[in-house]
C-alpha positions in Angstrom: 0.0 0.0 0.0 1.2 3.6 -0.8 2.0 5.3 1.9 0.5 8.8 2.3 3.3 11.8 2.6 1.8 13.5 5.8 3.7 16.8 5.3 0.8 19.0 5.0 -1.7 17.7 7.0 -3.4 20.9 9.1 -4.5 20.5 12.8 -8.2 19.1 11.6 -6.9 16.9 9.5 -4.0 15.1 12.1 -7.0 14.8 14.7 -9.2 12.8 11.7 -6.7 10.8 10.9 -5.6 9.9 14.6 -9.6 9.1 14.9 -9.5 7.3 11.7 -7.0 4.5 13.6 -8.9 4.7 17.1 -7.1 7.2 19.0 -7.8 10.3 20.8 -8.0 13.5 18.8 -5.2 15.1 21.2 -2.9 13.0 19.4 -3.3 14.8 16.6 -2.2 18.1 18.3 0.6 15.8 19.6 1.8 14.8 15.8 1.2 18.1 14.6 3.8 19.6 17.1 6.4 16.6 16.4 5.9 17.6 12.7 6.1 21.1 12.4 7.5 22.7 15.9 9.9 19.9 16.6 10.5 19.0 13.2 10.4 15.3 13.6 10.3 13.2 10.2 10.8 9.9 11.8 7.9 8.5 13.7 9.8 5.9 15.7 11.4 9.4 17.6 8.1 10.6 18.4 8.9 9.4 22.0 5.1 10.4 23.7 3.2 7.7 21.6 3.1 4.2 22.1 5.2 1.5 20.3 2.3 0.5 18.6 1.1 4.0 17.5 4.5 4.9 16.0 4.2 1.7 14.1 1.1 2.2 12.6 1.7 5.9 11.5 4.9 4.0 10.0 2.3 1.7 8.1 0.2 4.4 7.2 1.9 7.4 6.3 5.7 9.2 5.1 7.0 12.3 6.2 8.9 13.6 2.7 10.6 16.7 3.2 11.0 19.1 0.1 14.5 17.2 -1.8 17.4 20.1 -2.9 18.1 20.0 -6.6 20.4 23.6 -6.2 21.4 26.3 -4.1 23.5 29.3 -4.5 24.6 32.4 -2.5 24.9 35.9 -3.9 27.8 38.2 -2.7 24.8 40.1 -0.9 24.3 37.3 1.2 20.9 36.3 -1.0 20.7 32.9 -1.1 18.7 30.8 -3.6 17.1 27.5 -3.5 16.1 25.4 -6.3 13.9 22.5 -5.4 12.5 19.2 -7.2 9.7 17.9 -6.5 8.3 14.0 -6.7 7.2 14.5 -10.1 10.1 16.5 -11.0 8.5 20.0 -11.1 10.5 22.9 -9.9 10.1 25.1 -7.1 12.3 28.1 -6.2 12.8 30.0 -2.7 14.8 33.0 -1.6 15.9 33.7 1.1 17.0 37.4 1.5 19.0 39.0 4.7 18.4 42.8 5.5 20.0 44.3 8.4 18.0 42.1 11.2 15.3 41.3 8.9 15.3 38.0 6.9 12.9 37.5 4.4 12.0 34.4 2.9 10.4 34.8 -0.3 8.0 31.6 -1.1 6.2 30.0 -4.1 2.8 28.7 -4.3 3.1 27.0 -7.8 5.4 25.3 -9.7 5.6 27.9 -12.8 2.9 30.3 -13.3 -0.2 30.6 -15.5 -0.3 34.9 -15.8 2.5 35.3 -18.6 3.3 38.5 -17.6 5.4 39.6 -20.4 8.5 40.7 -17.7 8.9 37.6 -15.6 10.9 34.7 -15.8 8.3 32.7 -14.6 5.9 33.3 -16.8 7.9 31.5 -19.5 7.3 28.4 -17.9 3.7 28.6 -18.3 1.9 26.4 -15.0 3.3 23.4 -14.2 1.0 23.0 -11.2 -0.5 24.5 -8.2 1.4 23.0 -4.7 0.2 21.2 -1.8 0.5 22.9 1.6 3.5 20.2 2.2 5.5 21.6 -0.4 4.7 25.2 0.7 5.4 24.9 4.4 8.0 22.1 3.3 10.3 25.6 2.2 9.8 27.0 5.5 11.0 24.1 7.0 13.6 23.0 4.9 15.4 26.7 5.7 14.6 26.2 9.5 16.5 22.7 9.3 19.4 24.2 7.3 20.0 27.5 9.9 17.1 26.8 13.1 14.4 28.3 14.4 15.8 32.2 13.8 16.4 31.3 10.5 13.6 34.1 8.8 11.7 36.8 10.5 9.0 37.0 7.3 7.2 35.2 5.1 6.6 36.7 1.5 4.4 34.6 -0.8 6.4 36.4 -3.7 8.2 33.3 -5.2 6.4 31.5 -8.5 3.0 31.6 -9.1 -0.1 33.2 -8.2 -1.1 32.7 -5.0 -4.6 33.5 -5.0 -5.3 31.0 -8.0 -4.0 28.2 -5.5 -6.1 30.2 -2.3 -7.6 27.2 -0.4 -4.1 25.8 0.1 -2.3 28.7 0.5 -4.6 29.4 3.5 -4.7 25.8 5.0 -0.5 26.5 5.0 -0.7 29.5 6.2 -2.7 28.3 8.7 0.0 25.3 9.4 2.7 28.2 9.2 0.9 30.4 12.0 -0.6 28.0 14.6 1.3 27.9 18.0 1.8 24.1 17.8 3.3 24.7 14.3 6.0 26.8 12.9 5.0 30.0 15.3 5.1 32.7 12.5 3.1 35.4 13.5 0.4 36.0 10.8 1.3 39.4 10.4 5.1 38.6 9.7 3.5 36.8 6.4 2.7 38.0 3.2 0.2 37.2 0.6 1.6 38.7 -3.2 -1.0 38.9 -5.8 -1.1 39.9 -8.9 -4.7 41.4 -9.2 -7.5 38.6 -8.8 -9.6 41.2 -7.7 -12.6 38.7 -5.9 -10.2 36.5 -4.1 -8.6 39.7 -2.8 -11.9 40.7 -1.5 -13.0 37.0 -0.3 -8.8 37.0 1.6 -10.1 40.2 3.4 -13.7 38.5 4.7 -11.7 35.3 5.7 -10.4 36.7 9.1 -6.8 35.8 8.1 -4.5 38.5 9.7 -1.8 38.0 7.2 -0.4 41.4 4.8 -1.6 42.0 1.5 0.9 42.8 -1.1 -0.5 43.9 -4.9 2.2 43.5 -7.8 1.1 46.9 -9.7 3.8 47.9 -12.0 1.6 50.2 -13.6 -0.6 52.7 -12.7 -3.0 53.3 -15.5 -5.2 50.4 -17.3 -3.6 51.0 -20.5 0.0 50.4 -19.3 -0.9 47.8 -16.6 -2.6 45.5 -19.7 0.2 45.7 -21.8 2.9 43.6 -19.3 0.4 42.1 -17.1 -2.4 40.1 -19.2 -4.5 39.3 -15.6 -5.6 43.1 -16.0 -7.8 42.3 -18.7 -9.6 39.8 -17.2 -9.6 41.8 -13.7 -9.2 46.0 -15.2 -7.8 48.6 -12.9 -10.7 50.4 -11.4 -12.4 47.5 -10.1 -9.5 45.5 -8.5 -8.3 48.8 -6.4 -12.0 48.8 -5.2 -10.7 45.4 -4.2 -7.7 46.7 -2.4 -10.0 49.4 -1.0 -11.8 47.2 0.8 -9.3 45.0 2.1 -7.5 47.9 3.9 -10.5 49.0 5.3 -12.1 45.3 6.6 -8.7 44.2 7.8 -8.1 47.7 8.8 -4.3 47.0 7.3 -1.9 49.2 5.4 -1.9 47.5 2.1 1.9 47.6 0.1 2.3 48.5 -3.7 5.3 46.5 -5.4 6.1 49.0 -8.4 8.8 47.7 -10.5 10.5 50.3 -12.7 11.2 49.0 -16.0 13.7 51.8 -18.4 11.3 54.0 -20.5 8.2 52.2 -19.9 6.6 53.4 -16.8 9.2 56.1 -14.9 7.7 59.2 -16.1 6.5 62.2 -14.2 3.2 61.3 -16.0 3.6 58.0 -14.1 4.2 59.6 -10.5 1.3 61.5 -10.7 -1.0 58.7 -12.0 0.2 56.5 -9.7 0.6 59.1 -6.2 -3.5 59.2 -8.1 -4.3 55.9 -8.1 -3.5 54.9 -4.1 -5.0 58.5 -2.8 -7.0 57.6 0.1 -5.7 54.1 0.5 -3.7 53.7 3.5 -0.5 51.8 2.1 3.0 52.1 1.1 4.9 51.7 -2.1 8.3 49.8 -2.6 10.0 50.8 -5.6 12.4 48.1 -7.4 14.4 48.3 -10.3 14.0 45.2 -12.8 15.9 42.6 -12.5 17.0 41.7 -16.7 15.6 38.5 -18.1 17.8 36.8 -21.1 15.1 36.8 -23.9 12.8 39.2 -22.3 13.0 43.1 -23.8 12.9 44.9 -20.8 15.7 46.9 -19.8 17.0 47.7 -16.3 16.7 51.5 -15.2 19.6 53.7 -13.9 19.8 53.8 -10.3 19.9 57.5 -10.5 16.7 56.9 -12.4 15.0 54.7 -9.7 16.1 57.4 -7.1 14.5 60.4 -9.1 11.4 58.5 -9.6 11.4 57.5 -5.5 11.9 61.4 -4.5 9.3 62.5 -7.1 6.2 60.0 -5.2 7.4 60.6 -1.7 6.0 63.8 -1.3 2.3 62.5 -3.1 2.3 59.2 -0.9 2.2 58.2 2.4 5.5 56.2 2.9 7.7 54.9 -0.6 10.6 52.9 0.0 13.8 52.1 -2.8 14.7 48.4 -2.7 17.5 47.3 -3.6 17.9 44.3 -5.9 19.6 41.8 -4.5 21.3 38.3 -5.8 21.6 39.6 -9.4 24.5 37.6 -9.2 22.6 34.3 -8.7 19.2 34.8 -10.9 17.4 35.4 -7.8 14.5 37.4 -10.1 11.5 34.8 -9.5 11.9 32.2 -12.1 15.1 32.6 -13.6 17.0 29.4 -11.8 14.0 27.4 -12.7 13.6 29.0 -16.2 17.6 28.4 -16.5 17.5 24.7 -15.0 15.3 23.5 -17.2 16.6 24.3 -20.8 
């Protein structure tokens, strides 16, 4: 009989399973801390269940952590990992140091099905969405490499969408933030979209305290269509209703992720339609130059450039912040090791 891979399995779902063999629900909160506090993948170690218990789980299930295909560490300290799944799809994470803040940057699918005409991703088209094992399986295969401290936040900014793959993303959020699982505070996680406008709406009636981040890179309707084909489907007015209502449900600041790509949207006529577009919506914007894609015709801006364009929306929005790129040296641009890997 196959065994089942248990990596994934929320708190409900342990306690079913435990009843599903005759036991006590409570064991399920018991394997659920061995699995994702403790970290345990070998049931025999799980030393607060009977010899016969840890047998049958044995029988019954596997605990397959996420395998290594790749790694590599920019000069910045960046540090990319490539992963491979069981049925050989890739799977990229990013782990990204910052003064005392360590961001890990996660992936909800294996590719991407958006195509936005700038991202490496996009090029591989979607391979398939993930389970919640091989989303929290990231966390913890970066907490087994350097413990417990190993990341302060969680961005879902890796590959894919991850409002097209939302029931799972929430079930591993939900793995990621419970006190008998990985401990991340809800609001240290972010959830990266790039415009689904009614799951944005249906993420801010769901009670989940995680951060909203939208993926704008343009600020008119015209512009934003032309990279980013999910604005036809979902057009600019309505989804920053959306957004509008998400910051004021979740009473949250909502972030704008605004990459600046050389003579395409870092005009003065684009600082004033975006510093436009966010009026009245509490939020911030982080400003990133592009990270160049072999293949791909967009062109990185100056830095003088990205600066200018910073200065110019500070005094029209709240709070902007400049981001640096980092790992250029390692293709730590979502998709590019993947996209590189599999050619």
């Amino acid at each position: 009989m196959q065994r089942q891979n248990i990596l994934g399995y929320t708190l409900p779902q342990l306690e079913q399973a435990m009843q599903a063999i005759g036991e006590k629900p409570y064991r399920g909160r018991q394997l659920h801390k061995w699995l994702y506090l403790s970290r345990q993948y070998d049931f025999s170690l799980m030393t607060d269940f009977t010899k016969e218990l840890r047998s049958r789980l044995a029988e019954l299930y596997q605990v397959a952590p996420l395998e290594l295909e790749y790694s590599a560490k920019s000069k910045d300290g960046t540090e990319k990992f490539l992963f491979r799944l069981n049925d050989g799809r890739p799977v990229e994470t990013v782990l990204i140091p910052d003064d005392d803040r360590r961001t890990l940057c996660i992936s909800s699918q294996s590719g991407c099905p958006l195509a936005c005409s700038f991202c490496a991703t996009g090029t591989l088209g979607l391979l398939r969405n993930l389970t919640a094992g091989e989303i929290v399986g990231q966390l913890m295969y970066v907490r087994d490499k350097y413990g417990d401290d190993a990341f302060t936040n969680v961005v879902f900014m890796g590959m894919g969408e991850p409002l097209h793959n939302y029931d799972t993303v929430l079930e591993a959020v939900g793995i990621m933030t419970n006190p008998l699982g990985l401990k991340v505070s809800a609001r240290k996680i972010t959830i990266s979209t790039s415009g689904v406008t009614p799951k944005i709406k249906k993420l801010a009636d769901s009670g989940t305290k995680t951060r909203l981040a939208l993926s704008l890179h343009a600020a008119t309707q015209v512009k934003r269509a032309k990279i980013m084909p999910v604005a036809e489907t979902f057009g600019l007015t309505k989804l920053m209703e959306a957004v509008r209502y998400y910051a004021e449900t979740t009473e949250q600041r909502v972030t704008f992720e605004y990459i600046l790509f050389d003579g395409f949207n870092d005009t003065m006529d684009d600082v004033r339609a975006l510093a436009e577009l966010v009026r009245g919506i509490p939020c911030k914007i982080n400003i990133l130059a592009y990270n160049e894609v072999p293949g791909l015709s967009f062109k990185r801006p100056s830095d003088e450039k990205v600066d200018w364009f910073g200065r110019m929306l500070f005094p029209r929005t709240p709070a902007v912040t400049v981001r640096k790129s980092r790992g250029r040296d390692i293709d730590a641009a979502c998709g590019q090791l993947a996209a590189r890997k599999m050619t």
